[in-house]
C-alpha positions as CSV (number, residue, x, y, z in Angstrom):
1,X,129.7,113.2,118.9
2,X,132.4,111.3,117.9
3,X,135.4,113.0,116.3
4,X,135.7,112.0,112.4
5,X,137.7,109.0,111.7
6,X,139.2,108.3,107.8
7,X,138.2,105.4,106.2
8,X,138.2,104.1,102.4
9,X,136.0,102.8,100.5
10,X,136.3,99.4,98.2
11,X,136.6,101.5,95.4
12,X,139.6,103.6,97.0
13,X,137.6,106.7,97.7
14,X,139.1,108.1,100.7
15,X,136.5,110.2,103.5
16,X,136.0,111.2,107.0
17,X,133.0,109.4,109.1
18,X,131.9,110.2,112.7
19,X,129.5,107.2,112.6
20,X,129.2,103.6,112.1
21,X,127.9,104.4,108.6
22,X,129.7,102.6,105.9
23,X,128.3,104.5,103.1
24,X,131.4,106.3,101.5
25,X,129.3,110.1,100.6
26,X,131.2,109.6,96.5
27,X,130.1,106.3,95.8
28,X,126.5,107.4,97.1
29,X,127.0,110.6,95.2
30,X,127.5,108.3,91.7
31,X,124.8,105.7,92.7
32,X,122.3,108.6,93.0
33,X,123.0,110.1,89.7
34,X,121.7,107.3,88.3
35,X,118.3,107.0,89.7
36,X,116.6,109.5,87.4
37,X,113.0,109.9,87.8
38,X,113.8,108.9,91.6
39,X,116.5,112.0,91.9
40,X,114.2,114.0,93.7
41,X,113.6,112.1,96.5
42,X,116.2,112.0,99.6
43,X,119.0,109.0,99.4
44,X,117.3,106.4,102.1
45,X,114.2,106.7,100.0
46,X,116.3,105.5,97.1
47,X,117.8,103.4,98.9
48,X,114.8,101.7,99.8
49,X,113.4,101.9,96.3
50,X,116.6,100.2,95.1
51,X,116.0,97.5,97.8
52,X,112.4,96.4,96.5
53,X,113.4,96.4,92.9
54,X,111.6,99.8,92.2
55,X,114.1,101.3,89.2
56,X,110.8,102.6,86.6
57,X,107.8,104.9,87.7
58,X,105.8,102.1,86.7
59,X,106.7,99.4,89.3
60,X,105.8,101.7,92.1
61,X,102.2,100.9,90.5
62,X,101.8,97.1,92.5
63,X,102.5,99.4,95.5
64,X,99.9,100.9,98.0
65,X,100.8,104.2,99.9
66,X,100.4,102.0,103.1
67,X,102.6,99.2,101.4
68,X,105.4,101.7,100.9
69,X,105.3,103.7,104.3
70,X,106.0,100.3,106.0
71,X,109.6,100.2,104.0
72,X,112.4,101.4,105.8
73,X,113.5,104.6,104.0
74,X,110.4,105.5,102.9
75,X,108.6,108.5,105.2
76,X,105.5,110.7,104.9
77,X,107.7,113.1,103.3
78,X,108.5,110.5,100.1
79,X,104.7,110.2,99.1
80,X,104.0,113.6,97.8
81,X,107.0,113.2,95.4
82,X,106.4,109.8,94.4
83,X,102.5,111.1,93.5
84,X,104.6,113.4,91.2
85,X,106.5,111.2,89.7
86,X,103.6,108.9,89.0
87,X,101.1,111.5,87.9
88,X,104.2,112.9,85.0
89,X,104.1,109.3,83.9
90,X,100.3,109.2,83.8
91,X,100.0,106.4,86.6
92,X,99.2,106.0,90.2
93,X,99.7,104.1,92.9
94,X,97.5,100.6,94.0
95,X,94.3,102.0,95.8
96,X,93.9,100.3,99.3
């Protein structure tokens, strides 16, 4: 593993990376926080939400399970808590 290198972020946060990631970990911090209903899921998920326009419980509706294992982010794990969040806001997801 590669020993931690500083960087900083556009907005002048200051951290140590080991990888080629460019995510700086307090901007990521702040864009999660805003996610709400999504919170409980892990940050690529969000991520990947964020990426297909997904920022209600109700636009994960015109989505299949299928549909939304095939986005990058997205894993078997993310379905169970997506149910939830659907089924607290009284929908579902497409049927196949």
């Amino acid at each position: 593993m590669k020993s931690p290198s500083e960087r900083q972020c556009k907005k002048g946060h200051r951290y140590l990376k080991s990888s080629n990631c460019p995510t700086c970990p307090t901007c990521e911090k702040e864009r999660l926080a805003q996610h709400g209903a999504f919170s409980t899921l892990a940050a690529p998920a969000q991520r990947a939400l964020e990426h297909h326009g997904i920022v209600q419980a109700k636009d994960l509706c015109a989505y299949s399970e299928k549909e939304l294992l095939q986005w990058h982010g997205i894993g078997p794990s993310s379905i169970p808590k997506l149910k939830i969040i659907l089924q607290e806001a009284g929908l579902q997801l497409k049927q196949e």
